[in-house]
C-alpha positions as CSV (number, residue, x, y, z in Angstrom):
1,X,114.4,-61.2,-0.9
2,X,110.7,-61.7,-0.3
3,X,107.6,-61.8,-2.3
4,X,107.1,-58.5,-4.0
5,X,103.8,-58.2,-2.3
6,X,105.9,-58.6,1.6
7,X,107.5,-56.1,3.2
8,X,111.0,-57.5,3.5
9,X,111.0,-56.0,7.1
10,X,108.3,-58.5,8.2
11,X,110.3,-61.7,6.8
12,X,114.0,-60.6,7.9
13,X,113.7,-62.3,11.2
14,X,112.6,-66.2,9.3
15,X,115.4,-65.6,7.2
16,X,118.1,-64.8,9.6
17,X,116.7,-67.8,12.3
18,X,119.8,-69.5,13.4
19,X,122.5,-67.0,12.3
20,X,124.2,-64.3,14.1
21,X,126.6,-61.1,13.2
22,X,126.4,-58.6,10.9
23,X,123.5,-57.8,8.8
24,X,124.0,-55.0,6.2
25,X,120.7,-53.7,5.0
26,X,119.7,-50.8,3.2
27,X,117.5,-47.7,4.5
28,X,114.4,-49.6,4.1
29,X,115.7,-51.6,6.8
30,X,115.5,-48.6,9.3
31,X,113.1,-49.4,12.1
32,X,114.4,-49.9,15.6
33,X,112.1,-52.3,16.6
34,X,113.3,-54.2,13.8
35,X,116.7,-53.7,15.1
36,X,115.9,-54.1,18.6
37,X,113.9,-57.9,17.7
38,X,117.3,-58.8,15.8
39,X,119.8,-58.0,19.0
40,X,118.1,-60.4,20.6
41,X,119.1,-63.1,18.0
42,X,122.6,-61.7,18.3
43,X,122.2,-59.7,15.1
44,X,123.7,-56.4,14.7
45,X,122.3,-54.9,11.8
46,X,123.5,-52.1,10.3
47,X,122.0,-49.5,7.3
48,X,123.1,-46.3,6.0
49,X,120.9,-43.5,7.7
50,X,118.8,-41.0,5.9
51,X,119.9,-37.8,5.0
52,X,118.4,-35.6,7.5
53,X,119.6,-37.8,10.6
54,X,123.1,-37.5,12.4
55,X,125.0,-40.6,12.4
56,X,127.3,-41.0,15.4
57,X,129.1,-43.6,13.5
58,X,132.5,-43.7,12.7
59,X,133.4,-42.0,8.9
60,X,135.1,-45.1,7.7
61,X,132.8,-47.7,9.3
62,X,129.7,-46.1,7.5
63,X,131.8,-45.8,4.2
64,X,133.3,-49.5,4.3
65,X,129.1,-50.7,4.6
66,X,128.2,-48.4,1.7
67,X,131.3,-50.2,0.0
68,X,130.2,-53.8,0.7
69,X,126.3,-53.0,-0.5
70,X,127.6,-51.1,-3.5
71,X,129.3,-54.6,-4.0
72,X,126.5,-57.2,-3.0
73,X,124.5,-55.2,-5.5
74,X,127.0,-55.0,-8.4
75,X,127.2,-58.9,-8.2
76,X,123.3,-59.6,-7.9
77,X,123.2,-57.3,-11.2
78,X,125.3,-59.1,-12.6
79,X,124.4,-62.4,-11.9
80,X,120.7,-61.8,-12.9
81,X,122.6,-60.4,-16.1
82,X,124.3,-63.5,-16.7
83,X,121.7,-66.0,-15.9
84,X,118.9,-64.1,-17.4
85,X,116.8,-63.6,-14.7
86,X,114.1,-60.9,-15.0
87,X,114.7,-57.9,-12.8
88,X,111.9,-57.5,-10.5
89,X,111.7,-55.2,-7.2
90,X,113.0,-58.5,-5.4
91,X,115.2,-60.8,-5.9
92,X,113.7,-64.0,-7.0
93,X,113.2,-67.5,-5.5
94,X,115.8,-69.1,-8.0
95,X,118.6,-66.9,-7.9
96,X,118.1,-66.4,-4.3
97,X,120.5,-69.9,-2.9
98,X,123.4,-67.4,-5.2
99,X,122.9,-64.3,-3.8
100,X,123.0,-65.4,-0.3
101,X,126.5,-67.4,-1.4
102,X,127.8,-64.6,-3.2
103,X,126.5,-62.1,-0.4
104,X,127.9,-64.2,2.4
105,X,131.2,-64.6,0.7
106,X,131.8,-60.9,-0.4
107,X,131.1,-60.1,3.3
108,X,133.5,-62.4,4.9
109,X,136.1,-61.0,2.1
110,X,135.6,-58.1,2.9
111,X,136.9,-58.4,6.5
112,X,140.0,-60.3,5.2
């Protein structure tokens, strides 16, 4: 959710200051410094892996995150449907209050 000219990578740890748990990103997420940085602010986050690395996760664990992006993705399509919002490579500025809502609230769902 960054400028389309920002690495989203180099703006994850502004957005996430002050928050903790789970952070489900996608592969372009995959740098373990990146991961490393966020442990420290009690963030775990967690991506699917490439293809040609093993995952020593759990099955079910990796299918249940694919699940929950599948889902944060179907709603910010559909939202941006709904509300007319042009689809860029990022999500825009004035959608962006929603999508964290929505986002949030399909996570904590999903646990229930």
């Amino acid at each position: 959710m960054a400028l389309r000219l920002v690495d989203e990578c180099d703006v994850v740890q502004d957005m996430t200051d002050g928050i903790s748990g789970l952070l489900i990103g996608d592969k372009g997420y995959i740098r373990p410094l990146l991961t490393e940085e966020l442990k420290w602010q009690d963030i775990d986050l967690q991506t699917p892996l490439r293809k040609n690395r093993n995952d020593s996760r759990p099955k079910a664990f990796v299918k249940q995150l694919l699940s929950i992006r599948r889902l944060v993705e179907t709603v910010i399509g559909q939202l941006s449907e709904r509300f007319h919002i042009e689809k860029h490579e990022s999500v825009t500025f004035g959608i962006l209050p929603i999508v964290l809502f929505v986002s949030c609230l399909l996570i904590l769902l999903a646990y229930f």
